[in-house]
C-alpha positions, 0 to 999 in steps of 0.5 A, a space after each residue: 883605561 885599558 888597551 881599547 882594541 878588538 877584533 871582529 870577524 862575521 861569517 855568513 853565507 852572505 858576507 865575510 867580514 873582518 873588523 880591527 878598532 883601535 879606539 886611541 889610535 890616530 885615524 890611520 885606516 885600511 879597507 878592503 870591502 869591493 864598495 868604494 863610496 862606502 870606504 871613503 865614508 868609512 875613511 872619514 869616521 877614521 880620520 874625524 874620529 882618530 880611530 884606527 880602522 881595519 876593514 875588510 869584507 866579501 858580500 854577495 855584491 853581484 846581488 847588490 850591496 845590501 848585505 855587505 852594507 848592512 854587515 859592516 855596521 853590524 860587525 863595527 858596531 860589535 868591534 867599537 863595544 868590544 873595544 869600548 869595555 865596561 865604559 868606566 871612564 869614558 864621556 859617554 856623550 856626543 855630538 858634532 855639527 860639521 859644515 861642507 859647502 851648502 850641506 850641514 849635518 848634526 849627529 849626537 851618540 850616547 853609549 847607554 846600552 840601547 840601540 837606538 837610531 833616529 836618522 830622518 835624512 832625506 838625500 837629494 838623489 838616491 844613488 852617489 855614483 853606484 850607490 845606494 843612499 838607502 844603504 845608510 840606515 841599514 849601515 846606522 841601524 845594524 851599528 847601533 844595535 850592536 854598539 848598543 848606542 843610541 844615535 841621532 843624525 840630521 843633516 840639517 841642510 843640503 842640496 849635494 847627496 856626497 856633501 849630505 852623506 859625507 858631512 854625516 859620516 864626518 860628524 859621525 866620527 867626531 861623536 865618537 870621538 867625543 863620547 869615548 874620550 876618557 873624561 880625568 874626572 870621571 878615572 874609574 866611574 861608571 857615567 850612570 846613575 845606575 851604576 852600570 851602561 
C-alpha cells in the first residue's frame, strides 16, 4: 500500500477546520478544537487505533458546540477515505468490544462505501462535564457519510456516561484499526465481490 495520508480542511461560515490522518502511524495526536471532552475521545481513536491525528478547529462555540462537533466527523470522515484510497488491500471489516469498569461497549465498521449509522446508545446523563452526549450522533453520522462506512455502535452495558462514551470512542479506534489493516492475503484485491467499494 501506498503512503495512506491526507489532509482536510472545511471552511464555512460556521466552522474552520483542519484534519491530518496518517492511517499507518503510531497514535502520535495533536488537537486544537476549544472542546476538551471531545479531544480526549479523539485521543483514544488515535491511541486504540494507532492513527496519527492532527486536528485543529474554530466553531461558533459561544453558540454551543454543535457545529463544531458535527464538523470534525465530517472533515475526519473525508481525511480517513482520502487517506484510505482505492481500498485494495485493506481487511474492510471491523469490530471491538472494550470494557471500562462497569461500562462495555461493542462497535463494528465495514468500509462499503455507504454510510450507514446504527447508534441506539442512551447515555446516563446528558452532559459529561460541559458537554453534550447528543453531540455523539452528530459526530458519528457527519463521519460516516463522508468516510462512506457503515458503522454500528452499542454500548451494551454502563452506568457512567464518561465510561459509556469513552469505551465507544475506544472501541471505535480499534475498529478502524482493524478494518484498514493491509490483509497479506488479499495484496492488490479489491474485498468486493463487486469489484469496486
Amino acid at each position: 500500500m501506498s503512503d495512506r495520508t491526507a489532509t482536510v480542511s472545511r471552511d464555512t461560515l460556521e466552522t474552520q477546520i483542519t484534519v491530518s490522518v496518517n492511517l499507518d502511524g503510531t497514535g502520535v495526536s495533536r488537537f486544537d478544537t476549544g472542546i476538551h471532552f471531545l479531544e480526549h475521545m479523539l485521543d483514544q481513536i488515535a491511541r486504540h487505533g494507532l492513527i496519527d491525528l492532527d486536528i485543529t478547529a474554530k466553531g461558533d462555540t459561544h453558540i454551543d458546540d454543535h457545529h463544531t462537533v458535527e464538523d470534525l466527523g465530517i472533515t475526519l470522515g473525508q481525511a480517513i477515505n482520502k487517506a484510505v484510497g482505492d481500498k485494495k488491500g485493506i481487511t474492510r471489516y471491523g469490530h471491538a468490544y472494550v470494557p471500562l469498569d462497569e461500562a462495555l461497549s461493542r462497535v463494528v465498521i465495514d468500509f462499503s462505501g455507504r454510510p450507514g449509522l446504527i447508534m441506539p446508545v442512551e447515555f446516563s446523563r446528558g452532559r459529561i462535564g460541559n458537554f453534550d452526549v447528543d453531540l455523539f450522533f452528530e459526530f458519528f453520522q457527519g463521519f460516516v457519510n463522508h468516510a462512506k462506512v457503515t458503522l454500528h455502535i452499542d454500548n451494551i452495558r454502563g452506568a457512567n456516561a464518561h465510561h459509556q462514551a469513552e469505551t465507544i470512542f475506544k472501541a471505535f479506534g480499534r475498529a478502524l484499526r482493524m478494518a484498514l489493516t493491509a490483509d497479506d492475503r488479499m495484496t492488490g484485491l479489491m474485498p468486493s465481490t463487486k469489484g469496486s467499494l
